[in-house]
N, C-alpha and C positions, 0 to 999 in steps of 0.2 A: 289535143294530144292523141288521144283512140281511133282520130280520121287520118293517124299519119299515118301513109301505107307501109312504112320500113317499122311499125311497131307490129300490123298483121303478119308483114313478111317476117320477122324476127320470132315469133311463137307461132308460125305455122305447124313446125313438127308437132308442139305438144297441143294443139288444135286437133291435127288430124289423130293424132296417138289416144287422146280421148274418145273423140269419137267410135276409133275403131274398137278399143278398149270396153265401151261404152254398151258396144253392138255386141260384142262379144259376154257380158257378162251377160244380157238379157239371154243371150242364145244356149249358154251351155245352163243358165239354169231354168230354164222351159226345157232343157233335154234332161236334165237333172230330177227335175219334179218327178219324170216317169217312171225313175227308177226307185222302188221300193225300199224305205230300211225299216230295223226291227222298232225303232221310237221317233214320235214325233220331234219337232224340234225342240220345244219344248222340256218335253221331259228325258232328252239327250243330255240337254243342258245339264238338267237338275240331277244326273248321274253324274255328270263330271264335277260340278260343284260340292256334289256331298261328296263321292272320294277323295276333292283336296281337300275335305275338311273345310268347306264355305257354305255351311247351312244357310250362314246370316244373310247371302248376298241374293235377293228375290229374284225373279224372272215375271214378268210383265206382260203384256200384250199390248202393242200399240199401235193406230193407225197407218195407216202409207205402205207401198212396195219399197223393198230390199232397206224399211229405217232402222234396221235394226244396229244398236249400239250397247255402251256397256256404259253405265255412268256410276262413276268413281266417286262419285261424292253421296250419292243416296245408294250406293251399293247395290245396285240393279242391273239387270240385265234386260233390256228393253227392244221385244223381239216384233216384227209386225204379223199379222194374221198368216202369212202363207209358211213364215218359219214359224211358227208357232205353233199350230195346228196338224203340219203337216209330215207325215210319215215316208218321207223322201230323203235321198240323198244330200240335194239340196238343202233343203229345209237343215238337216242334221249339221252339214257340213256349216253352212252359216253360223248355227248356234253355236257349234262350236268353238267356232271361231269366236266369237264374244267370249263365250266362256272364260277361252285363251286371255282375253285379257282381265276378267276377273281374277284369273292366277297368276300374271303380272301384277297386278294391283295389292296379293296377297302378300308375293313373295319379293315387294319393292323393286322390279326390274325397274335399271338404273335408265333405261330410254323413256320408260312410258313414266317416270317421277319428273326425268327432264321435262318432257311434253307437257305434263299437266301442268306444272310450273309457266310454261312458256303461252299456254292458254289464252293470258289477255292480250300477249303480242299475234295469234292469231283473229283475235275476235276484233279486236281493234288496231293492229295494225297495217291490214289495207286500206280501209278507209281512210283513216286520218294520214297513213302515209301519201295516198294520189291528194287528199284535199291539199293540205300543205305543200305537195310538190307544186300542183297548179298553180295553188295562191302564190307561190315564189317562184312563178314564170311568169305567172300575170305581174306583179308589182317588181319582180326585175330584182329578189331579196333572196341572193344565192345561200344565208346561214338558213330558209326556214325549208328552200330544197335538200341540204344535205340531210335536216332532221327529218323530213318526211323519205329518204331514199332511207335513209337509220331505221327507221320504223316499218317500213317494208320488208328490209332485210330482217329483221324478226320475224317476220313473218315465215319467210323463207325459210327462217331456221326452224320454223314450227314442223313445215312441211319436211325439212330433210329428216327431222329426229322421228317422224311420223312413219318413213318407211321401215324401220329396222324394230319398229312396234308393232305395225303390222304383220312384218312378215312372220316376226319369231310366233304373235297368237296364231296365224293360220303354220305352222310349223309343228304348235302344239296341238292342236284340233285334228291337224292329219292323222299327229300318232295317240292321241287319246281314242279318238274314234276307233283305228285298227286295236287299240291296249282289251278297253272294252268290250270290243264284239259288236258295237252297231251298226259298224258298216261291212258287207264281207270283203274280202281283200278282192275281190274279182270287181268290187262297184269301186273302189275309192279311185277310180280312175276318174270317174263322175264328180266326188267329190275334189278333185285337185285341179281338174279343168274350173271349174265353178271357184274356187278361192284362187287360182294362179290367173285366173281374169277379171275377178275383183282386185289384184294385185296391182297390174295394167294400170287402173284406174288410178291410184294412187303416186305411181311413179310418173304417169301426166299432170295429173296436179302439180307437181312438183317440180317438173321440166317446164311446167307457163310461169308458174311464179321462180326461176329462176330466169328465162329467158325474159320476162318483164324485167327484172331487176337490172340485168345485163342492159335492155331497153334504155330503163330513167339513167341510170349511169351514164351513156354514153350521151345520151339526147340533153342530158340536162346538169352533168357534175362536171364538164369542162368549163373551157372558157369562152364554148360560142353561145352567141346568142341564140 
């Protein structure tokens, strides 16, 4: 199925859109690092959390480049070494952005409760959707294809309801940052290059697993063989 060339030719854009996305988020924040703010990422964070009134929710330090997440279930903010540490625009801007969604989480934004919900349709709906598709092109059992294209499309809804989650945290992060004073208004330029191409990133995701789906649909929910 993945050596057919009309599935390559079919998400080439959100191939190439990655990629470029990709090269882009490293680039603006290795320019981002350079630029100085008044706190680490780190303790950005932990200003924005105590203003909304989110003592409870900790911040972390964890392995990897750019792993930084927010996990809603142990209430953490789990930043890696370089936003964490570091007294950059970068660094700030990232943190922020999590933060953003620790205040989502607070104030039940109705996208990011969808998401979380939809959760095991991401985590397990690719997989068991191509196996099941497969298995029901190998044995020729067109009910076990449409439940594995079923299960994909969940997926896909994981990823559409994921952009308007992101963008509203990196939305609030722009303007908490300028509220506060960490970042001066002359840098957040630095900062909105740095999250509007971590942005990229996300809206390619989102363009493959929709352009897959378009994919099995057509390759495999008719009536050719």
């Amino acid at each position: 199925m993945f050596l057919d060339p009309m599935y390559f030719l079919m998400i080439s854009p959100a191939i190439v859109l990655m990629i470029w996305a990709q090269w882009r988020v490293k680039a603006t924040f290795a320019r981002a690092q350079q630029v100085p703010a008044r706190l680490s990422g780190a303790a950005a964070a932990r200003h924005i959390l105590d203003a909304a009134g989110l003592q409870n929710v900790g911040i972390e330090q964890v392995p990897g480049h750019l792993s930084d997440h927010y996990d809603p279930r142990a209430k953490v903010l789990r930043l890696s070494q370089d936003v964490y540490r570091s007294n950059s625009t970068a660094a700030v801007g990232i943190a922020a952005h999590e933060a953003g969604h620790a205040i989502q989480d607070a104030k039940h934004y109705a996208p990011l409760v969808i998401r979380n919900i939809a959760v095991p349709a991401a985590t397990f709906g690719p997989n068991a959707g191509v196996m099941l598709i497969v298995g029901g092109a190998i044995f020729a059992a067109k009910p076990l294809i449409m439940v594995g294209i079923a299960l994909f499309a969940g997926f896909v809804f994981f990823q559409l309801i994921n952009l308007p989650v992101e963008f509203d945290a990196s939305a609030r992060a722009k303007r908490l940052l300028v509220d506060y004073g960490i970042v001066a208004d002359q840098d957040m330029v630095y900062v909105n290059r740095v999250l509007n191409a971590a942005a990229w990133t996300y809206v390619a995701a989102t363009l493959q697993a929709i352009l897959t789906l378009m994919y099995y649909i057509s390759r495999f929910a008719g009536n050719r063989d």
